[in-house]
C-alpha positions as CSV (number, residue, x, y, z in Angstrom):
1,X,11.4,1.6,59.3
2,X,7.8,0.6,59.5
3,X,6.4,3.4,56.8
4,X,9.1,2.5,54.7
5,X,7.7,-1.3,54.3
6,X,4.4,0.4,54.0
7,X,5.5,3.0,51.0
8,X,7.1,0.0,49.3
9,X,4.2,-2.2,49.3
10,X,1.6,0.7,48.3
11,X,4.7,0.8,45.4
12,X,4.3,-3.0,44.5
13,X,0.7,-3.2,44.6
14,X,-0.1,0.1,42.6
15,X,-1.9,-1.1,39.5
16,X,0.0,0.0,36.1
17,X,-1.1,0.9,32.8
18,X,-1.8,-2.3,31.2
19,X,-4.3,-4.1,29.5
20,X,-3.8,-7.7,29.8
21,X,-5.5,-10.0,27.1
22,X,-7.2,-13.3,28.1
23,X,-9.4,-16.2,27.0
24,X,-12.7,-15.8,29.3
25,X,-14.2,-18.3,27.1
26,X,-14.2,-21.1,24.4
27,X,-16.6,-23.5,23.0
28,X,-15.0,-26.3,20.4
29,X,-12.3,-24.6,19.9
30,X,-8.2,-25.9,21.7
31,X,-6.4,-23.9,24.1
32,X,-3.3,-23.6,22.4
33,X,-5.4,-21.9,19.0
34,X,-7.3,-20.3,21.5
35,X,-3.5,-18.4,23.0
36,X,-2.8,-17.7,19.5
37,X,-5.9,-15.2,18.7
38,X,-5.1,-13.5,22.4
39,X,-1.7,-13.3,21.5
40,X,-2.7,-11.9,17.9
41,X,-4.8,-9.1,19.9
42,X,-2.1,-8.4,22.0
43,X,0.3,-7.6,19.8
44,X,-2.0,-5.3,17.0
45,X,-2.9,-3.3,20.1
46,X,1.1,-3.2,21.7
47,X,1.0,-1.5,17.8
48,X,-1.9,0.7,18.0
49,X,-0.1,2.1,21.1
50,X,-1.9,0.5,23.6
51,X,0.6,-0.8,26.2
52,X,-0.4,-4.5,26.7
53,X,3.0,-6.4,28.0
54,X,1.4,-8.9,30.4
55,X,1.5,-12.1,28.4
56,X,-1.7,-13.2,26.7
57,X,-3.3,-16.1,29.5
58,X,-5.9,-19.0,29.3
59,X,-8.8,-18.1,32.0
60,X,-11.5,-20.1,30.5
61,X,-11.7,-21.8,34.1
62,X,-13.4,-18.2,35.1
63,X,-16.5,-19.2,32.7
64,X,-16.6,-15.5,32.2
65,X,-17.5,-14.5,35.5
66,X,-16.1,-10.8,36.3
67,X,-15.4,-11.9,40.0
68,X,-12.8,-14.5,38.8
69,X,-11.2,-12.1,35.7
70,X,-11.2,-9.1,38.4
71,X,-9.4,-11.1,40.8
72,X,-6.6,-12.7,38.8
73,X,-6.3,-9.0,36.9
74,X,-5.7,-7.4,40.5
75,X,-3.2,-10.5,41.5
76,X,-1.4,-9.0,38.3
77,X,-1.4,-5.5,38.7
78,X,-3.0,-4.6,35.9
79,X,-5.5,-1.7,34.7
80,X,-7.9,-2.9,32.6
81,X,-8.4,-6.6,30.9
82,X,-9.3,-7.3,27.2
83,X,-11.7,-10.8,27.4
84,X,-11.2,-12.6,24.5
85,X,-14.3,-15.4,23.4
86,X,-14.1,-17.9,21.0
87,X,-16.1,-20.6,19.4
88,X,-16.4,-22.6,16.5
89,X,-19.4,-25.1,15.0
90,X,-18.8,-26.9,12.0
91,X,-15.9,-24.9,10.4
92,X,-17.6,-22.3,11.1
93,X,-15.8,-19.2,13.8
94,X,-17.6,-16.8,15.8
95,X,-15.9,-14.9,18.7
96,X,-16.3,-11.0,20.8
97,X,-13.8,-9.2,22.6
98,X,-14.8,-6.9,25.6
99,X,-12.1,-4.2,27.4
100,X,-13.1,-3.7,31.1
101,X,-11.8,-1.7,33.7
102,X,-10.3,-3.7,36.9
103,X,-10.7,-0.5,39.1
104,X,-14.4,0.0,38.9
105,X,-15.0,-4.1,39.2
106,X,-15.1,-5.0,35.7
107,X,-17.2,-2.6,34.3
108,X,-17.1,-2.8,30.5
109,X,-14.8,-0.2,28.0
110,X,-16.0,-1.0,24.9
111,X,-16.9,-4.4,23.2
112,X,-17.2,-6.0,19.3
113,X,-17.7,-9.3,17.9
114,X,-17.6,-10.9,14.4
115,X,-18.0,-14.3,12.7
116,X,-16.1,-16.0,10.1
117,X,-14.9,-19.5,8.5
118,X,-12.1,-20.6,11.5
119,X,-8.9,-20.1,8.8
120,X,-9.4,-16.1,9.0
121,X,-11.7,-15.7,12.3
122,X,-7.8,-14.6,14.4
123,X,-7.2,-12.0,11.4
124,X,-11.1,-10.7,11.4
125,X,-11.4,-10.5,15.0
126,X,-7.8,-8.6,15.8
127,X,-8.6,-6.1,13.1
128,X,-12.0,-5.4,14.6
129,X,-11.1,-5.2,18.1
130,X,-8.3,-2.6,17.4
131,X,-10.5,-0.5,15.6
132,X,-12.9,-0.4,18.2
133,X,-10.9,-0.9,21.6
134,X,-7.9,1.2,21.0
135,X,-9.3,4.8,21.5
136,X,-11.4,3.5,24.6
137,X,-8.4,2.1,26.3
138,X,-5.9,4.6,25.7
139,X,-9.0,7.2,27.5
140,X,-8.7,4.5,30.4
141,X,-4.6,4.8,30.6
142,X,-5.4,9.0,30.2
143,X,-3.3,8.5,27.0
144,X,-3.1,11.2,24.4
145,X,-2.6,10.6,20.5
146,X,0.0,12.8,19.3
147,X,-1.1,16.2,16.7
148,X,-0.7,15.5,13.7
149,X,2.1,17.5,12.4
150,X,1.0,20.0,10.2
151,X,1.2,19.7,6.4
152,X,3.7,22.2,5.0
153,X,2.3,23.3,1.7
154,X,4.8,22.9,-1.6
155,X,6.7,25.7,-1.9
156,X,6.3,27.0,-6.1
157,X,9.2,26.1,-7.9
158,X,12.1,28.9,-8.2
159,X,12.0,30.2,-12.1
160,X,15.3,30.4,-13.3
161,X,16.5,32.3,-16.2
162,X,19.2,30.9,-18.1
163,X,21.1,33.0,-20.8
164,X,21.2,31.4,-24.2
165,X,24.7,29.6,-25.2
166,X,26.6,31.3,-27.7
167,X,26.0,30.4,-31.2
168,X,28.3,27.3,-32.4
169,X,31.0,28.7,-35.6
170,X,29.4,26.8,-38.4
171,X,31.9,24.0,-39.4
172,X,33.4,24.2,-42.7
173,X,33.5,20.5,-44.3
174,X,36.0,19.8,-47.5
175,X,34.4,17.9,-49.9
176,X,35.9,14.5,-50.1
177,X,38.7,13.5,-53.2
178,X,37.4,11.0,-55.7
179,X,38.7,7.4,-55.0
180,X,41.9,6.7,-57.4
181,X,40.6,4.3,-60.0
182,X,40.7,0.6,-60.1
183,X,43.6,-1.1,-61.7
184,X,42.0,-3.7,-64.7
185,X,41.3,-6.6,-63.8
186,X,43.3,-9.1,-65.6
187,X,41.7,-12.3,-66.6
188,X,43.1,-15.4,-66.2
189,X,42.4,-18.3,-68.7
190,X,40.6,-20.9,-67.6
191,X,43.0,-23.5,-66.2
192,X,41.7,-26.8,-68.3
193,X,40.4,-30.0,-66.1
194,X,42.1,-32.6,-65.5
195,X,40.6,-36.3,-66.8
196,X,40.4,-37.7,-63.2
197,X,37.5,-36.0,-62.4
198,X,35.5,-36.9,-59.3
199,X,32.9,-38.9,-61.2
200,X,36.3,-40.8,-63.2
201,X,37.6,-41.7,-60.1
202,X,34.1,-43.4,-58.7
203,X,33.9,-44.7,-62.2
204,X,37.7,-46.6,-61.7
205,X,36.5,-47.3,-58.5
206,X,33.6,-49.5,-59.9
207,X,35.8,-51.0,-62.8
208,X,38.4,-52.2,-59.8
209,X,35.7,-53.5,-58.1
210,X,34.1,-55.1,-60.4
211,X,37.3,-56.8,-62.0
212,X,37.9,-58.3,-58.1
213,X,34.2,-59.2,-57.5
214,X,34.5,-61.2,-61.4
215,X,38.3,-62.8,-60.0
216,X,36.5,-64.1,-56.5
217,X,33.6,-65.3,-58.5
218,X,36.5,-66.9,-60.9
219,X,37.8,-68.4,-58.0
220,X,35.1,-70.2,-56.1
221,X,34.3,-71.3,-60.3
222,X,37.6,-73.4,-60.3
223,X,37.0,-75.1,-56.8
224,X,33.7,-76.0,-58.3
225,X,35.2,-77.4,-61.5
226,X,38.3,-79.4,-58.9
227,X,35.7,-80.4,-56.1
228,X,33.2,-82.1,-59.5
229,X,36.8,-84.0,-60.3
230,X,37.0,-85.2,-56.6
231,X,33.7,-86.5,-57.0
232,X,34.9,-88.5,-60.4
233,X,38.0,-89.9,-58.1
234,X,35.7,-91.3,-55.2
235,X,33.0,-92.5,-57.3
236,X,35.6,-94.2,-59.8
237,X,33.9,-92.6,-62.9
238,X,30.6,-93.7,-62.5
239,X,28.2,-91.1,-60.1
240,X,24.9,-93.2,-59.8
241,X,24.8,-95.3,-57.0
242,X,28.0,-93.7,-55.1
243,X,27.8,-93.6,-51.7
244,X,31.3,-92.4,-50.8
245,X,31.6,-89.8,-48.1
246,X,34.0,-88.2,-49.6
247,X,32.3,-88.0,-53.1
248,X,29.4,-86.5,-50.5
249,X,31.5,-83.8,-48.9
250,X,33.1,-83.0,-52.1
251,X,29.8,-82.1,-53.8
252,X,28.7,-80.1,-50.5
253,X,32.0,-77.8,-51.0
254,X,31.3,-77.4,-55.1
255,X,27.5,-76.3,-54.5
256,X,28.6,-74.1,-52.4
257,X,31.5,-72.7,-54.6
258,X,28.9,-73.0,-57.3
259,X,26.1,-70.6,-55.5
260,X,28.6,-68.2,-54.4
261,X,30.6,-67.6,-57.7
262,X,27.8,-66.9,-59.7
263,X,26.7,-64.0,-57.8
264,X,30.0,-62.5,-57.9
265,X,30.7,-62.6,-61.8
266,X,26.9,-60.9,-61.8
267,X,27.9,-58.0,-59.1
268,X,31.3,-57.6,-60.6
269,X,29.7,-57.5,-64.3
270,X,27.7,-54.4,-63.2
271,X,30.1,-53.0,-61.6
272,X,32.8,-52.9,-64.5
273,X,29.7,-52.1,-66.7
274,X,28.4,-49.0,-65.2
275,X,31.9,-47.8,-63.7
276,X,33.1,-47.4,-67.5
277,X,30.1,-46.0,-68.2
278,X,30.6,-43.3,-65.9
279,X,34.4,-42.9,-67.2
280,X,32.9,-42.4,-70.2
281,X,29.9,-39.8,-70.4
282,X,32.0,-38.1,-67.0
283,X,28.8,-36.6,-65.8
284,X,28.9,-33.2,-63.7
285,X,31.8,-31.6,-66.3
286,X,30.5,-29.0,-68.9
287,X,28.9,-29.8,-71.8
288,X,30.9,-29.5,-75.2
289,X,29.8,-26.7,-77.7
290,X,27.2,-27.4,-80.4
291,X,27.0,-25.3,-83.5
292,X,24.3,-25.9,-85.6
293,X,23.8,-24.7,-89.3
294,X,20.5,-24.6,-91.0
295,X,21.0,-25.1,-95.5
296,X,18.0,-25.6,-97.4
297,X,16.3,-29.1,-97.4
298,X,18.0,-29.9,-93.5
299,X,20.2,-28.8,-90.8
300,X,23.8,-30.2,-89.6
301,X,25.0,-30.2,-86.0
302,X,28.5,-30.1,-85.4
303,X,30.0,-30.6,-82.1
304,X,34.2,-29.9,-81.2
305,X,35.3,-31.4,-77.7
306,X,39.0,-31.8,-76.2
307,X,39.2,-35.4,-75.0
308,X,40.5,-34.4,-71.7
């Protein structure tokens, strides 16, 4: 019963194949950003195929002493430790990573360092310390890469002879009828325009409104002509002097009948004036024909038109 504890406890505390990154050191730079470069090491080696599934650990409190790193590697049971230290001045990153072996008492694998600005120091120094620390460490763990498998050369490409397709009947293509001919076109005579073009019809237009503009201005004349008798009727015939208020408010309402009649009898002039103008040249329809003879000592022109 006794050996059996024993075996099982030589079983627990038999160190396995493992390489177990930690901060040993950092200068100006936080623990948590610190974590984040071990834990960016850890896992570009884990890819390399370097077996490294202890969780990444803060051990600054070691100051980098092998004793300390040894101890807490053994209380792990791990093989080999990858020391990660980290510093930064001014923006500016520097760092090294060391592998050691825990069964020979920390004695160093391999080691690399680099600097760079702090934003790509994590990047600079995983790339570096997997291409330096993965072939020493997988030695350590008496790990083998595995052969390359050989490169089968491209076989030549099969020639293969195809017999020729047998030759297409040429295709025997009527020449196409003539189209039948066009029936004559049959003209039609012009149908003749009406008079109420659309220039007549504008040119009514304007002669309507014209002859109301000249009635409106008609109309406000009249009250002009009744509100200068109202002024007669309150003033008793004689104007100088009167000081009636209706005589006053009969001469307000004829000035202003006055001022506005005036301008419609002008607007309603031109209106009638150039709407029967446009009646009567009708411009836009065709022009009537000319014919002109030539005798000696002059010329006549004669023009013929349909009054429409």
């Amino acid at each position: 019963m006794v050996s059996v504890f024993l075996m099982a406890a030589a079983l627990q505390a038999a160190p396995v194949n493992d390489a177990w990154v930690v901060v040993s050191q950092r200068s100006g730079v936080p623990g948590p950003r610190s974590l984040e470069l071990a834990q960016e090491i850890a896992a570009a080696l884990t890819k390399a195929g370097v077996p490294s599934a202890t969780p990444p650990a803060d051990l600054s409190e070691c100051k980098k002493k092998k004793p300390c790193l040894v101890e807490k590697a053994r209380a792990k049971g791990v093989t080999a430790m990858v020391l990660v230290e980290i510093g930064s001045v001014l923006g500016d990153g520097f760092g090294s990573v060391e592998a050691i072996s825990v069964d020979e008492f920390g004695k160093r694998v391999a080691t690399v360092s680099g600097e760079a600005p702090d934003a790509s120091l994590k990047e600079v120094l995983s790339q570096k310390a997997v291409a330096t620390l993965t072939k020493p460490l997988k030695e350590l763990f008496g790990l083998k890469d595995k052969p390359a498998e050989p490169v089968k050369p491209p076989e030549p490409p099969k020639v293969v002879v195809t017999e020729p397709p047998p030759p297409v009947p040429p295709v025997v293509v009527a020449d196409p009828l003539p189209p039948p001919p066009a029936p004559p076109e049959i003209s039609k005579p012009a149908a003749s325009s009406s008079f109420f073009s659309t220039a007549r019809i504008i040119g009514v237009s304007a002669i309507g409104a014209g002859v109301l503009a000249s009635a409106l201005g008609a109309g406000f004349l009249a009250d002009t002509a009744a509100a200068s008798k109202e002024i007669d009727t309150a003033c008793g015939g004689t104007r100088a002097g009167c000081a009636s208020l209706a005589a006053n408010r009969a001469y307000s309402r004829g000035y202003q009948s006055q001022g506005t009649a005036v301008p419609l009898f002008i607007a309603g002039g031109v209106l009638a004036l150039s709407g029967l103008a446009v009646v009567i040249v009708n411009p836009g329809a065709e022009p009537p024909p000319v014919a002109v003879s030539f005798f000696p000592g002059g010329a006549a022109a004669v023009f013929s038109t349909v009054w429409p």
